[in-house]
MITORDREN-933759 format. One record per residue (C-alpha): residue number from 1; x, y, z. Coordinates in steps of 0.001 Angstrom, whole numbers, plus 500000, padded with zeros to 6 digits. Last residue first. Layout:
% MITORDREN-933759
<NUM; <X; Y; Z>>
...
***
This chain:
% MITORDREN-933759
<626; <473229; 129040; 780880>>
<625; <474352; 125680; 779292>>
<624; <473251; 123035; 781418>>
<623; <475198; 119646; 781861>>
<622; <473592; 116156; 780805>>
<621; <471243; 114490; 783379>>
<620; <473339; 111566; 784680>>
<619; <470439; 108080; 784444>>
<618; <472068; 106942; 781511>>
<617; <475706; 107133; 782623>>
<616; <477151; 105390; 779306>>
<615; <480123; 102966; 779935>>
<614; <477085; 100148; 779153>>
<613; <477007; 101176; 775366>>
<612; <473932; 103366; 773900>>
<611; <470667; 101022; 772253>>
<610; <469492; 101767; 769196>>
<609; <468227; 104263; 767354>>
<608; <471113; 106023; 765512>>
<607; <473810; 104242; 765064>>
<606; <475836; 103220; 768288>>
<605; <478852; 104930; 770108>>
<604; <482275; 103352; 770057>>
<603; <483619; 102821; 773573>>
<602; <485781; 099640; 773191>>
<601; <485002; 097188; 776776>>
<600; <487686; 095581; 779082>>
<599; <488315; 099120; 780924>>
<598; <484863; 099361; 781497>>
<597; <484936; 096866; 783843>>
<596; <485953; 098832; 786580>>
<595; <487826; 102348; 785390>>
<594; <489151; 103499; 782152>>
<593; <492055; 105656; 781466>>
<592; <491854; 107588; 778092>>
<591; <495028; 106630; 775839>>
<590; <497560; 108290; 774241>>
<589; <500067; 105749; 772606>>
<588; <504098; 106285; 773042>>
<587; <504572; 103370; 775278>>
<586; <501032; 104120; 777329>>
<585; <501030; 107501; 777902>>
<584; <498097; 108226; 779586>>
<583; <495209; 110641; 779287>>
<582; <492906; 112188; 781835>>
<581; <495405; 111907; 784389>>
<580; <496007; 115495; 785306>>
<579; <499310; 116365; 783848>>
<578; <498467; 113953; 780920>>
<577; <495799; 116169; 780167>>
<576; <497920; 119351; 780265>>
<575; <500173; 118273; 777800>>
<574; <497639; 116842; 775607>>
<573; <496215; 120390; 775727>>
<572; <499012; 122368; 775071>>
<571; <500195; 120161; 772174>>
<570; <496193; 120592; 770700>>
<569; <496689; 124437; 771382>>
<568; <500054; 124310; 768965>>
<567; <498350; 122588; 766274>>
<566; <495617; 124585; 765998>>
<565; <492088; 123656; 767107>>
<564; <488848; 122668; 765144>>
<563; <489807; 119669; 763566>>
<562; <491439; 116289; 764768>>
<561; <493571; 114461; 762234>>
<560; <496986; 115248; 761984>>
<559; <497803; 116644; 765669>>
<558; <495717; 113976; 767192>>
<557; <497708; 111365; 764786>>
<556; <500682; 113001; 765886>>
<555; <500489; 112372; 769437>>
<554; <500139; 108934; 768744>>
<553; <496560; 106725; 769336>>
<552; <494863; 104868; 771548>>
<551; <492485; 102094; 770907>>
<550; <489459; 103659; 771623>>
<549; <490467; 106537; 768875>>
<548; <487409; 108407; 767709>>
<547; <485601; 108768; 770824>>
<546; <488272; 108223; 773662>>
<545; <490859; 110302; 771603>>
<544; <488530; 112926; 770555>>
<543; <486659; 112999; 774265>>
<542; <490287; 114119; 776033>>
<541; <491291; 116330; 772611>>
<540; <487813; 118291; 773432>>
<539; <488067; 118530; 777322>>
<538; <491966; 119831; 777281>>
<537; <491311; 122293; 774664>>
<536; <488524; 123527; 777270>>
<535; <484441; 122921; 776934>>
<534; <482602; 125189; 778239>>
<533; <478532; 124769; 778813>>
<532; <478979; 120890; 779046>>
<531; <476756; 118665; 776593>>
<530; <473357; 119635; 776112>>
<529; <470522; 116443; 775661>>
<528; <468332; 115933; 772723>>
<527; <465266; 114386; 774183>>
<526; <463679; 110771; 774347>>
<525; <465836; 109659; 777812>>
<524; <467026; 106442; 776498>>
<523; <467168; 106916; 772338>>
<522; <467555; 110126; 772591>>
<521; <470822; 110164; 774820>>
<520; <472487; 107258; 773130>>
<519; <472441; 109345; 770564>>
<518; <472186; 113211; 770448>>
<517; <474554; 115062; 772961>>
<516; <474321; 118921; 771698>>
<515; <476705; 121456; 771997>>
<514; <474944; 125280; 771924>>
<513; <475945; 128441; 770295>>
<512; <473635; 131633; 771361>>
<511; <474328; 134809; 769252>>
<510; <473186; 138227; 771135>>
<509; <470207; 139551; 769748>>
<508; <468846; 142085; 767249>>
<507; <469234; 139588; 763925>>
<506; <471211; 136456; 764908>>
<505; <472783; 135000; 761826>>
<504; <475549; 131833; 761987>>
<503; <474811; 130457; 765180>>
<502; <476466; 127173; 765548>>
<501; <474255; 123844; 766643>>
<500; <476905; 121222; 767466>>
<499; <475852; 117457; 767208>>
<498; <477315; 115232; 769689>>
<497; <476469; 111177; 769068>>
<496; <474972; 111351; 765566>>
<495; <477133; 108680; 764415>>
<494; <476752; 109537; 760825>>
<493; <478540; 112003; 761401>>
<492; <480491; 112410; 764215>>
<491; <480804; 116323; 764856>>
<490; <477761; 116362; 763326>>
<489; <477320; 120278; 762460>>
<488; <473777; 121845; 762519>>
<487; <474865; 125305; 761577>>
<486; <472120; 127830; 762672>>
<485; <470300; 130399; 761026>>
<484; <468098; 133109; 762704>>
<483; <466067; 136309; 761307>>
<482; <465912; 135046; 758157>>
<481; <465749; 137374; 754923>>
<480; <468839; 138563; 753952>>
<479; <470510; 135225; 754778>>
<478; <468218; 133420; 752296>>
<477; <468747; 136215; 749323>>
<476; <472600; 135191; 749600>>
<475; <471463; 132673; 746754>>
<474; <472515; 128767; 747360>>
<473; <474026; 126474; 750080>>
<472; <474403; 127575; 753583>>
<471; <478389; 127934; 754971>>
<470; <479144; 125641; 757977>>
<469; <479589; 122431; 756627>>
<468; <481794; 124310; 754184>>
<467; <482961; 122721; 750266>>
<466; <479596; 120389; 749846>>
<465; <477652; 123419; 750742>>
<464; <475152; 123286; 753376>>
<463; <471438; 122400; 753167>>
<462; <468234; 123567; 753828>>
<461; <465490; 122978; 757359>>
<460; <463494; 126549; 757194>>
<459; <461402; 126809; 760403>>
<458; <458753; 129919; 760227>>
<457; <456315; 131326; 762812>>
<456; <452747; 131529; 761811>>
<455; <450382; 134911; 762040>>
<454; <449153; 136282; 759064>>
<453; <452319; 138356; 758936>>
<452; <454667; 135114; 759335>>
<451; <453045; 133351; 756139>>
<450; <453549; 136785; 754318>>
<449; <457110; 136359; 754994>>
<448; <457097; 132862; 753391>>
<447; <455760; 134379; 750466>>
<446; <458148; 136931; 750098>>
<445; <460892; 134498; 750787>>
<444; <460051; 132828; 747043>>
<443; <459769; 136529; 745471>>
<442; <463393; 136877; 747012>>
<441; <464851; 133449; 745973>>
<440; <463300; 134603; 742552>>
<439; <465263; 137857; 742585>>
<438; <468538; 136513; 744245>>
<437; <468641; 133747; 741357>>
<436; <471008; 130679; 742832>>
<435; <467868; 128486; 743689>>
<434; <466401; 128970; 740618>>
<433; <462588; 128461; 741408>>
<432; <460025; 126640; 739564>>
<431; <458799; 125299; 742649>>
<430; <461272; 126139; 745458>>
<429; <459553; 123902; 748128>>
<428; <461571; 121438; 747776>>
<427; <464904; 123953; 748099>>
<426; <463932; 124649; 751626>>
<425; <463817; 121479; 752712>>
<424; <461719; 120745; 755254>>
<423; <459592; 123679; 755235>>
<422; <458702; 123733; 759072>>
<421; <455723; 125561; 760969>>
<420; <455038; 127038; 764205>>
<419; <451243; 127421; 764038>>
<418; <449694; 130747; 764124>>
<417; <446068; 129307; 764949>>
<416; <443137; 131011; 762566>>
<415; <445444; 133116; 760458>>
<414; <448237; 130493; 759854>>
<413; <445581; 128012; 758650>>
<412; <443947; 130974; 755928>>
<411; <447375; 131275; 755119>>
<410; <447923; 127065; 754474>>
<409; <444573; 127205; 752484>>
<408; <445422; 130395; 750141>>
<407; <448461; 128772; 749201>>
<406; <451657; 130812; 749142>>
<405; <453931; 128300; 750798>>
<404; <453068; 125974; 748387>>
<403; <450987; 123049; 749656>>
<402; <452310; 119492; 750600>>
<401; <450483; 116278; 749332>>
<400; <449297; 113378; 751877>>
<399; <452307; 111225; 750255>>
<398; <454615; 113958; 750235>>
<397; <453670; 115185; 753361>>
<396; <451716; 117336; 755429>>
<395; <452297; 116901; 759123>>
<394; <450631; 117593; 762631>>
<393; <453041; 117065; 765610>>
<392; <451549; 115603; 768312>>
<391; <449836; 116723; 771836>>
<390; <450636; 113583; 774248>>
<389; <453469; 114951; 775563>>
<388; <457846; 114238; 775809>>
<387; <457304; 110655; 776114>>
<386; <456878; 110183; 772203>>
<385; <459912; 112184; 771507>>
<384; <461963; 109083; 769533>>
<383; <459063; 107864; 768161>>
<382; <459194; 110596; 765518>>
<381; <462631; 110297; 763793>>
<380; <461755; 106657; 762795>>
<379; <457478; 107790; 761880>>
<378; <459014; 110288; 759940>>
<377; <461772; 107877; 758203>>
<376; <459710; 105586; 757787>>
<375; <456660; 108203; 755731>>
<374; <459578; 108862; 753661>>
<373; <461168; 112469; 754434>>
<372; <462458; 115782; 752088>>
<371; <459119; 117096; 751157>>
<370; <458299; 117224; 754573>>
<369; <455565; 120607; 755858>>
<368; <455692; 120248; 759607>>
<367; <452655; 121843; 761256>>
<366; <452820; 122714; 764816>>
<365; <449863; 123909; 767276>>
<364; <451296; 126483; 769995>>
<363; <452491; 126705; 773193>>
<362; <455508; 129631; 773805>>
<361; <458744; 128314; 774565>>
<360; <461158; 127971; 777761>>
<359; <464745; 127367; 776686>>
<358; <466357; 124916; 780023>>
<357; <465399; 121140; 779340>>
<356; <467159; 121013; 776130>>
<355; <463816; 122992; 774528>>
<354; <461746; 123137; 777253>>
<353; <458063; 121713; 777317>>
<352; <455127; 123464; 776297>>
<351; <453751; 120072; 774238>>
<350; <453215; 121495; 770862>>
<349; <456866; 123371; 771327>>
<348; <458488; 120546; 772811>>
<347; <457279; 118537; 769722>>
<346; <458732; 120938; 767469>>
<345; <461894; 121187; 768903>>
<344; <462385; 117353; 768611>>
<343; <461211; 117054; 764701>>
<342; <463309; 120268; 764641>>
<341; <466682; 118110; 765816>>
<340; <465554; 115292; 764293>>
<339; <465457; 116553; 760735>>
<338; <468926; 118425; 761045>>
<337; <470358; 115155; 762629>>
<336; <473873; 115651; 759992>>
<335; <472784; 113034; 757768>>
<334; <473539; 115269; 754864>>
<333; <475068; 118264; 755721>>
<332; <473640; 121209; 757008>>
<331; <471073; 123959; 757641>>
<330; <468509; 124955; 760413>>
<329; <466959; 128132; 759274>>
<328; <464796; 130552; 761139>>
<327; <461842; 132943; 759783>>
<326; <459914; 135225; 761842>>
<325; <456390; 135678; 763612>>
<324; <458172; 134694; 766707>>
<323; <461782; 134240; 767137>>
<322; <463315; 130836; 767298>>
<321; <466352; 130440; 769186>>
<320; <466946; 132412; 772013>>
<319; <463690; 131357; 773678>>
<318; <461412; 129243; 771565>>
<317; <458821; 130824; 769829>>
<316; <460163; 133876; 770949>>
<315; <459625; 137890; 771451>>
<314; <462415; 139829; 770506>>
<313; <463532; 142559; 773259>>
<312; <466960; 141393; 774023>>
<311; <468203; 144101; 776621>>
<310; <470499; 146205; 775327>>
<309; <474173; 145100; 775807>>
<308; <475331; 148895; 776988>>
<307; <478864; 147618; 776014>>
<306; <477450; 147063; 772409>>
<305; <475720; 150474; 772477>>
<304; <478840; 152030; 773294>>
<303; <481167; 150304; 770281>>
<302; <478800; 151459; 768152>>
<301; <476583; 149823; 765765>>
<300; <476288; 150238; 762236>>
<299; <473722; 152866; 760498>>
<298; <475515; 155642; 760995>>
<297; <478540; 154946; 758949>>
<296; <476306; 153541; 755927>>
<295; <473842; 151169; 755366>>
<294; <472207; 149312; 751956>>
<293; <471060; 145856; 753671>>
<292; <469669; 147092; 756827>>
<291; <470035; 145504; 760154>>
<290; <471455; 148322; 761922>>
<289; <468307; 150184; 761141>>
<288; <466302; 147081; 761970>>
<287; <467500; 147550; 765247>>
<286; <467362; 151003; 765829>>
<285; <463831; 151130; 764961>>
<284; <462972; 147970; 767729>>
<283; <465008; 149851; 770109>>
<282; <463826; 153055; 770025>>
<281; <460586; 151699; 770515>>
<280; <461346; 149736; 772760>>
<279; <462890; 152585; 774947>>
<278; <460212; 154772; 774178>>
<277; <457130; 152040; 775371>>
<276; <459257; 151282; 779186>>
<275; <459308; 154997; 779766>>
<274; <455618; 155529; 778337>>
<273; <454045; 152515; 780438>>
<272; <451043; 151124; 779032>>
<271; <452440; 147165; 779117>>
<270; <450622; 144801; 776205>>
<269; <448216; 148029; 775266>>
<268; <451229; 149980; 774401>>
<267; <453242; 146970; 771971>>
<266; <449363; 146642; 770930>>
<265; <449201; 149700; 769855>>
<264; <452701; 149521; 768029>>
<263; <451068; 147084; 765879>>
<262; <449908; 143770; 765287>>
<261; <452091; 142089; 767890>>
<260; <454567; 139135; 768429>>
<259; <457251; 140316; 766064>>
<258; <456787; 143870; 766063>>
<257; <458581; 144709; 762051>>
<256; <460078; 148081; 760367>>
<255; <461126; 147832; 757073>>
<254; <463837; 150801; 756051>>
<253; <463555; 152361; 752898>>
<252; <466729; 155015; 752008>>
<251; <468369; 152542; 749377>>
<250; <464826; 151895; 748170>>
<249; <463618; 155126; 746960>>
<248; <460096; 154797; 746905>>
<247; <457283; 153417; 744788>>
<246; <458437; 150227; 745637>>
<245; <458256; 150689; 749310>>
<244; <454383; 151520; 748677>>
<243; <453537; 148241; 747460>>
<242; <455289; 145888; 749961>>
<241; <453585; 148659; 752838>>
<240; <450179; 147408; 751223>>
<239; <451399; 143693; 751757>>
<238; <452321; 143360; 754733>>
<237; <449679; 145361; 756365>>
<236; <446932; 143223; 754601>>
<235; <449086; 139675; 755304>>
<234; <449527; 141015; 759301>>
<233; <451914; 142987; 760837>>
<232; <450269; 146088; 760432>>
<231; <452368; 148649; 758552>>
<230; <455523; 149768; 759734>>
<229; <457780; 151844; 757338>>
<228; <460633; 153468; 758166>>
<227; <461717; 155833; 755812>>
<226; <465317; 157510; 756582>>
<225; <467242; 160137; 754498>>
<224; <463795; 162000; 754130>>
<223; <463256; 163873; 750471>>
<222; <460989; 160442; 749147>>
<221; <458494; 160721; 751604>>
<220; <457818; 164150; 750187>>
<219; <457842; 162237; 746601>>
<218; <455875; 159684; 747637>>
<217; <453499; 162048; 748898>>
<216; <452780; 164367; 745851>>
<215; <452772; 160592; 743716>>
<214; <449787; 159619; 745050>>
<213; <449084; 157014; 748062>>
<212; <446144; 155128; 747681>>
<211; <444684; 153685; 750434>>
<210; <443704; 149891; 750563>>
<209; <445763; 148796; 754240>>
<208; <443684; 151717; 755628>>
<207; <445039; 155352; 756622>>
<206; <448325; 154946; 755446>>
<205; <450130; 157060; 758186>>
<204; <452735; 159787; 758806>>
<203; <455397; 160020; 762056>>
<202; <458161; 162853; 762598>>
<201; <458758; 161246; 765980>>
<200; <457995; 163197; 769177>>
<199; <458853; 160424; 771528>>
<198; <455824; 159250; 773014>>
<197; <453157; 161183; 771871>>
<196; <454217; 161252; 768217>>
<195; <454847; 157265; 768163>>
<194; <451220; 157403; 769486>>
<193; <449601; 159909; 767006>>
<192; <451250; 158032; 764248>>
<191; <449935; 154950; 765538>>
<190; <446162; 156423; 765889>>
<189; <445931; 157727; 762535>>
<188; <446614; 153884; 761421>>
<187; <448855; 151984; 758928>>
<186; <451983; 153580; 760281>>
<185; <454907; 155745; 758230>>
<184; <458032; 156876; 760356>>
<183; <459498; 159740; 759171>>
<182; <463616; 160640; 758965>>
<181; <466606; 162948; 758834>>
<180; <464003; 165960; 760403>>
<179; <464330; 169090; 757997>>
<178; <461027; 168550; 756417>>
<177; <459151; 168331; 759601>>
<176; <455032; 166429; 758619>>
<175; <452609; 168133; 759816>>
<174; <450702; 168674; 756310>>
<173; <451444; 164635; 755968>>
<172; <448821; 163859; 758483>>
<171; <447645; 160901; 757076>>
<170; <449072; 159978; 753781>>
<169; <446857; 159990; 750504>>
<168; <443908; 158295; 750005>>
<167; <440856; 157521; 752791>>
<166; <438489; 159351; 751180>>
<165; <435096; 160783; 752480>>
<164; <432503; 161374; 750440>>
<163; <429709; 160251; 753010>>
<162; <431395; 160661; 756360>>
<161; <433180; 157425; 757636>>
<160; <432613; 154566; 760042>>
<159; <434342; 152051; 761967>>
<158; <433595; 149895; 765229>>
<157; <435495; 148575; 767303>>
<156; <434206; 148074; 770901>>
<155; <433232; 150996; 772599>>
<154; <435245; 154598; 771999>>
<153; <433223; 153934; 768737>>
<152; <435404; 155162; 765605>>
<151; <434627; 157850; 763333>>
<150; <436971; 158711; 759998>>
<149; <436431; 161841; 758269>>
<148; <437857; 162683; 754869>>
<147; <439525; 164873; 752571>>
<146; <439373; 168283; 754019>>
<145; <442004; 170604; 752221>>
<144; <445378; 171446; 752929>>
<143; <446504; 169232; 750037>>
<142; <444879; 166595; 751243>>
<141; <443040; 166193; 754755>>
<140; <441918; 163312; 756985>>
<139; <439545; 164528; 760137>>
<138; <439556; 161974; 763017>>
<137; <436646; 161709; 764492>>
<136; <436317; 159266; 768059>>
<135; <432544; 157720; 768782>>
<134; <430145; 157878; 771086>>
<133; <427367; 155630; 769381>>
<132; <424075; 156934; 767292>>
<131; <422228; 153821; 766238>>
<130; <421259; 152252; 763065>>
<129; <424302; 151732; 761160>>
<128; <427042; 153548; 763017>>
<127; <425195; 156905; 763459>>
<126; <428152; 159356; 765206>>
<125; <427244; 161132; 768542>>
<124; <430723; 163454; 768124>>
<123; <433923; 163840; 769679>>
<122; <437024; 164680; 767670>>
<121; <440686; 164728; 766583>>
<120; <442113; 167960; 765222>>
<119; <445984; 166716; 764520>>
<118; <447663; 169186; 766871>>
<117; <444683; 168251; 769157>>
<116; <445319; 164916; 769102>>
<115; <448770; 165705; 770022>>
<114; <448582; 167818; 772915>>
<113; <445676; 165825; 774701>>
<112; <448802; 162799; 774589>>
<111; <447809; 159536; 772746>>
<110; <448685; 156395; 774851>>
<109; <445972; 154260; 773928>>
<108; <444399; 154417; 777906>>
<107; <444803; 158376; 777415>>
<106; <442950; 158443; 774353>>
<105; <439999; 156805; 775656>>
<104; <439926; 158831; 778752>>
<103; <439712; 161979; 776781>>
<102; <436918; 160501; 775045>>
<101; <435044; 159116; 777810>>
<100; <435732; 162296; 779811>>
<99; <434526; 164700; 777141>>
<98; <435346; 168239; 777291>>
<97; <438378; 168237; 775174>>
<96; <436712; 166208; 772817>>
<95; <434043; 168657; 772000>>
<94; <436301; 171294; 771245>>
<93; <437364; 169050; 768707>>
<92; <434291; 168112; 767078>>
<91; <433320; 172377; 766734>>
<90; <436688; 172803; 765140>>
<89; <436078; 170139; 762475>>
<88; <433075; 171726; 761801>>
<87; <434261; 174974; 761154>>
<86; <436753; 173398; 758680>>
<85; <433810; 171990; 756277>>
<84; <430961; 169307; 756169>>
<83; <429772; 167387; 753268>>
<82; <432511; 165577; 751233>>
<81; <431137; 165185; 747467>>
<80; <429514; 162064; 746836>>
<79; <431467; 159732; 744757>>
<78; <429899; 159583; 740662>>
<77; <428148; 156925; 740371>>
<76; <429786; 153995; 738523>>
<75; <429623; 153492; 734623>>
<74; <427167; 151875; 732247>>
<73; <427240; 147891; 730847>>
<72; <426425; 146558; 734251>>
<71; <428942; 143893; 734857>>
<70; <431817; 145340; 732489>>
<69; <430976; 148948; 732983>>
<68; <430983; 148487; 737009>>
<67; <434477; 146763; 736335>>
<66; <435874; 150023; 733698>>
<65; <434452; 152193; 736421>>
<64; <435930; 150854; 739484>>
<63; <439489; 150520; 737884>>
<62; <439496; 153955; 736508>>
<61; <438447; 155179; 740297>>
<60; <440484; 153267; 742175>>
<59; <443687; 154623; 739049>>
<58; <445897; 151730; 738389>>
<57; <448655; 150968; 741207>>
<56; <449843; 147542; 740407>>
<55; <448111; 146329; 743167>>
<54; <444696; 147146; 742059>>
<53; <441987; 147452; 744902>>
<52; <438485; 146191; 744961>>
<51; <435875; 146252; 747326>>
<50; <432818; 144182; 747272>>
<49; <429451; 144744; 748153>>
<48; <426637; 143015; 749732>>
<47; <428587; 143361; 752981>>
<46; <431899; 143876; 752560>>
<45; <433625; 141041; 750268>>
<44; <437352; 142064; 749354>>
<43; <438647; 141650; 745983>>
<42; <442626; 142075; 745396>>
<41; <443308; 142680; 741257>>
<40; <446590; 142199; 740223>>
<39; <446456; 138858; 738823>>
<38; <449278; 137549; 736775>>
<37; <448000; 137530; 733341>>
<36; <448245; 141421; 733778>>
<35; <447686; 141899; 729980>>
<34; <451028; 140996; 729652>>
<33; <452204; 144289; 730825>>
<32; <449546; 146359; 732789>>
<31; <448095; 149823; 731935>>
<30; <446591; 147911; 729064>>
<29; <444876; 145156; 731496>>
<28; <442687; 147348; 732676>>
<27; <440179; 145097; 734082>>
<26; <442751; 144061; 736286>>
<25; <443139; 139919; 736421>>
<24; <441730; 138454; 739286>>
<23; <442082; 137847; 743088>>
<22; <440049; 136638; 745604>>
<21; <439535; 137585; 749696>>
<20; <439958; 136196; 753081>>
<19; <443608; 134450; 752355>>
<18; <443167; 133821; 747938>>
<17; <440578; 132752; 745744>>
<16; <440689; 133181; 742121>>
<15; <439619; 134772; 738625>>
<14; <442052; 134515; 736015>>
<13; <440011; 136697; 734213>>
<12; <437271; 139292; 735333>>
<11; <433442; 139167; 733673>>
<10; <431727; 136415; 735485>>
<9; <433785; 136266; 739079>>
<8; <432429; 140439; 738912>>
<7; <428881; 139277; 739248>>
<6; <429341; 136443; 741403>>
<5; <431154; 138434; 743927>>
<4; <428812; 141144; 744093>>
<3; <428493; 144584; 742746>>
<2; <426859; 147556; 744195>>
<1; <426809; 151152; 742688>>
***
């Protein structure tokens, strides 16, 4: 039976669009609480049908019936009985190993002979609408019986399926090694079959983002130490491995994600070379291992595999700092440049250009989201990075009218040109949210996740606490979720002459700390400049005095009031300074020697936006940090 959008929009509740799809209220709604007033219901257009798919795990067939009842007033069909047997599925795979196109299609995916025909995959002629095309079967079975079979063209991408066929229950599951510690479970035959090619892992599949999984396999899934679960990293994928890790055991659930790909075929496609595909593999499931909230001995890293210093294997937005497909904070005080600082990223990013002048990024559109900015103060921070390109930042703002992060627009946007895009602040955008409850800080992060799996990468700007400049404010839910955070510390504030950006998370990469000169440097070269790559004692008490005391001060006042070094290493330091005429003593006052006719002016440093002072080497390119 066939039932169309405007048919079921007339009988469901709460009905909805949302990403490629709608949603709607179950028609069940008493195997849901509350009458399922928050839609469960996922509709899918396919041709002059829909398909349909309750979340909260009622019954495909119960949920079919009741909505066929509802339009039509009688009940569905009943499913056509699968039509071919085992002796069939013998005769397909004998046919693969003869043909060349086939075999050569598996071997350009990275399936071994061996495995697909462990797992019975076949040739055949199969009709894909109107015309017979070469195609790939793969036979799905259930309870050691025949389920389904799946055809794909070796041609293009085409999908088909025998009449009866069902695509429920895990893939492969009857080969599944009950005494290995842990299974990997794909969305896709042809992932499992790859992971089991290279690297023999104990390796099961969803066989479409809409299969239904009954409880016989969640509870075999259920007796391994380890489940790692790596759906398609888009919003479909996302969200069907979201439902089956709450039907499992969630201290032993480990998520799995490819930032930068769909799947671990495209990790293949993207450089077909089985030593180089093993180690990343074996990376990227070691990392999030080590990365897991509930771990134990095993799970942390070992003193070896920190002096092997694997090789940094996320792919970025901008190198070292913003991972793609991810979420990254920038947090701080008040007035503390965080604004400018991603205004100034982003802008490199839409323009190609390099972050500091040394992290290369990856083009993209930009969107920043500012619930936190007047129009002035964009259009202030803006002009500033004018010179860097003529592509601009694109912004939604109070004025023009932010969208949630979960609005069926911005996805559909993050689908069609995976934007880098900003959430400035964090806690603006928690509508109806209590910032300090870890459930409802989750739910909120959920949604920004789901922005990264159809395809944008993810700036968080939030605040720090009034106690720690360097501590984030609000539910620990935020650190469990980014991938990167980084302090944004004035060292001057509201100066805004050197800002320091401290790495406080780094997920599956080495932390990267940088010292930033802001003003006078933006407002005469239009970019955020880096300050040396080490600084010593002697370097920070030398620019403390000449910044914050022009006038000279007494050894004790740098031993009272400068922060960040012990008493005893700001002694050492003066000490050495005076040794090598960086500072003099002049009658018991430190003081930073100045040359020419510097030494008539005060070196203060302006407010943001205007001009520097004349002791300022405009034209000096600031030092690189490697």
């Amino acid at each position: 039976m066939k039932l169309t959008i405007e048919a079921v929009r007339a009988v469901l509740r709460n009905f909805r669009e949302e990403g490629n799809g709608y949603v709607a209220s179950c028609p069940l709604p008493q195997n849901h609480a509350h009458g399922d007033s928050n839609p469960s219901l996922a509709i899918t257009p396919s041709g002059d049908t829909i398909l349909v798919h309750c979340r909260a795990g009622c019954d495909q067939d119960d949920v079919w019936n009741a909505l066929c009842q509802a339009v039509t007033g009688r009940t569905a069909e009943p499913k056509k009985k699968l039509a071919v047997g085992g002796l069939d599925v013998k005769q397909l795979a004998s046919e693969l190993s003869n043909n060349a196109a086939a075999l050569t299609f598996l071997r350009e995916r990275g399936i071994s002979l061996e495995v697909a025909s462990k797992l019975q995959f076949g040739f055949a002629d199969w009709k894909f609408g109107d015309a017979n095309k070469p195609a790939l079967v793969i036979p799905h079975y259930a309870d050691g019986k025949l389920a389904g079979l799946k055809a794909r063209t070796l041609e293009g991408k085409e999908f088909s399926q025998e009449p009866g066929s069902s695509i429920d229950g895990l893939f492969a599951a009857e080969h599944l090694d009950p005494l290995s510690a842990s299974v990997l479970v794909f969305e896709g035959c042809e992932d499992a079959a790859l992971a089991m090619t290279h690297g023999g892992y104990n390796s099961t599949a969803i066989i479409a983002a809409k299969s239904k999984i009954p409880e016989r396999d969640i509870a075999k899934l259920n007796e391994y130490k380890y489940v790692y679960l790596i759906g398609d990293q888009d919003l479909a994928g996302k969200r069907a491995m979201d439902s089956l890790q709450l039907r499992l055991n969630t201290e032993r659930v480990i998520r799995v994600r490819l930032p930068g790909f769909k799947d671990i075929g495209d990790v293949w496609k993207a450089n077909p070379d089985p030593t180089q595909f093993r180690t990343y593999l074996r990376q990227v499931l070691r990392q999030a291992q080590v990365s897991r909230d509930n771990f134990e001995l095993e799970d942390l890293l070992t003193e070896s595999e920190i002096r092997e210093r694997q090789k940094d294997i996320t792919p970025y937005v901008v190198d070292k700092m913003v991972p793609m497909n991810s979420i990254t904070m920038f947090f701080g005080e008040e007035k503390s440049g965080k604004s400018l600082l991603v205004t100034y990223i982003l802008k490199c990013v839409a323009n190609g250009e390099k972050v500091f002048g040394v992290l290369p990024v990856d083009k993209r559109p930009v969107l920043y989201l500012d619930r936190e900015n007047s129009n002035d103060d964009i259009a202030g921070m803006s002009e500033h990075f004018v010179e860097l390109g003529t592509e601009e930042i694109r912004y939604r703002t109070r004025e023009t009218n932010c969208p949630e992060p979960d609005s069926p627009g911005l996805i559909a946007f993050c689908e069609r040109y995976k934007p880098l895009i900003v959430f400035d602040s964090l806690t603006k955008f928690a509508k109806n949210v209590d910032v300090f409850n870890p459930a409802e800080m989750s739910a909120l992060f959920d949604k920004l996740l789901d922005l990264c799996a159809a395809g944008a990468t993810v700036i968080i700007i939030h605040h720090a606490t009034k106690a720690d400049a360097e501590k984030y404010a609000n539910s620990h839910q935020i650190g469990a979720n980014v991938s990167r955070a980084f302090a944004v510390v004035s060292e001057d504030r509201p100066k805004l002459h050197r800002v320091r950006l401290e790495a406080k998370l780094f997920r599956g990469a080495e932390p990267a700390n940088f010292n930033l000169l802001a003003f006078p440097v933006i407002a005469q070269q239009g970019v955020f400049g880096l300050a040396g790559a080490v600084m010593t004692d002697r370097d920070l008490v030398v620019e403390w005095v000449r910044d914050r005391k022009p006038q000279g001060c007494t050894r004790e006042t740098v031993k009272k009031e400068m922060k960040g070094l012990r008493a005893n290493r700001k002694v050492a330091a003066i000490r050495d300074a005076l040794a090598t005429g960086e500072l003099v003593d002049r009658n018991g006052l430190l003081d930073v020697p100045k040359a020419g006719n510097a030494a008539n002016k005060s070196l203060t440093f302006p407010n943001s936006g205007t001009d520097g002072n004349d002791e300022f080497d405009f034209d000096a390119k600031p030092a690189v940090v490697n």
